[in-house]
N, C-alpha and C positions, 0 to 999 in steps of 0.2 A: 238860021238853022231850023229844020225842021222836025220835032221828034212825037211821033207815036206813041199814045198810051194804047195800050189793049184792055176791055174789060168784058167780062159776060154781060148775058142780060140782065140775070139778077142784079149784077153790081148797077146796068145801066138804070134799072126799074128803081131803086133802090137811090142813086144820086139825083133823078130826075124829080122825084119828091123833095128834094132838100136842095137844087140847085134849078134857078130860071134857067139856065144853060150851060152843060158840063165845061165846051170850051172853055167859053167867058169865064167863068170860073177859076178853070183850069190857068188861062193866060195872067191873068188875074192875082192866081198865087204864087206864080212864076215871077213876076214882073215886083211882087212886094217883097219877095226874097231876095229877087237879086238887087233889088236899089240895098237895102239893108249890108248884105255881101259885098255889093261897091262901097260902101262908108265905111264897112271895117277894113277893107282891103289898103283902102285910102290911106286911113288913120295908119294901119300897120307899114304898108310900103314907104310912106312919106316918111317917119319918123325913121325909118332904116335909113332912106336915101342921105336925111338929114345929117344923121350922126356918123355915117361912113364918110372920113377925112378921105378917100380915093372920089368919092361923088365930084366930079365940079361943077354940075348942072341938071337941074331937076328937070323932068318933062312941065311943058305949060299946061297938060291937062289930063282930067282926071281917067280918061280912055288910053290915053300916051303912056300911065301911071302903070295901069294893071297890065295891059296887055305887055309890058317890058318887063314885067316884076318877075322875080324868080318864085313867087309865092310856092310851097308845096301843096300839091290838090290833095283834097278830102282821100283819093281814093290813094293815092302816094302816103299819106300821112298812113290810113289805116294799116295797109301793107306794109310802112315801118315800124308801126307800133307792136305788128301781131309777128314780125320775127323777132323784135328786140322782147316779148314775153314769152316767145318759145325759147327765147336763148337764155331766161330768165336774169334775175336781178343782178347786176355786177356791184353792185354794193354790198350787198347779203348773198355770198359765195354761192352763185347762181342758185337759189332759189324763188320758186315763183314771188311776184309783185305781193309784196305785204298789203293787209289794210283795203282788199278789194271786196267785195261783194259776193257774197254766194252767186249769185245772180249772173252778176258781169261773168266772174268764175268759168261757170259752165258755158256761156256764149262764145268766151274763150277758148275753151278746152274742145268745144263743141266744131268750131272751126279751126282748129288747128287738127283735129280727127283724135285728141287725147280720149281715152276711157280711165276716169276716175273709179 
């Protein structure tokens, strides 16, 4: 897969002081994230496979693993989270999430289009 950063010149004057080469770099911290992201993946998918009594055979490797897993993505997750805090708490007769952060709060409200 092939993906495109866009950046100005500024950005580019500006990384080129601080990096031998934006690629390299760039590939560089692609490549350290995603081995990290495969070890958690690992851990979390195996340990599902494991203890689900429907399983009766695991892939033999760790590519077989993720790319079969039902894992939810980063971008799925967020999307669930940010209707289940528009629909607010069902524990606390729908009120917003207790115990968050001013901070978080607004990033919230902010992308949900709320005016507090």
């Amino acid at each position: 897969m092939e993906i495109t950063v866009i950046i100005n010149d500024v950005q580019k004057r500006a990384l080129e002081h601080t990096m031998y080469d934006i690629q390299d770099w760039l590939q560089n911290a692609i490549d350290v994230r995603s081995e990290s992201a495969i070890e958690e993946l690992l851990k979390v998918e195996t340990e599902r496979l494991i203890n689900d009594p429907y399983i009766q055979s695991i892939p033999a490797n760790k590519n077989e693993i993720i790319l079969n897993s039902p894992i939810e993505t980063a971008k799925a997750r967020t999307i669930r989270v940010e209707k289940e805090y528009a629909a607010g708490c069902n524990v606390c007769d729908n009120t917003p999430v207790q115990n968050i952060s001013p901070e978080i709060d607004a990033i919230f409200n902010e992308a949900l289009g709320r005016t507090v």
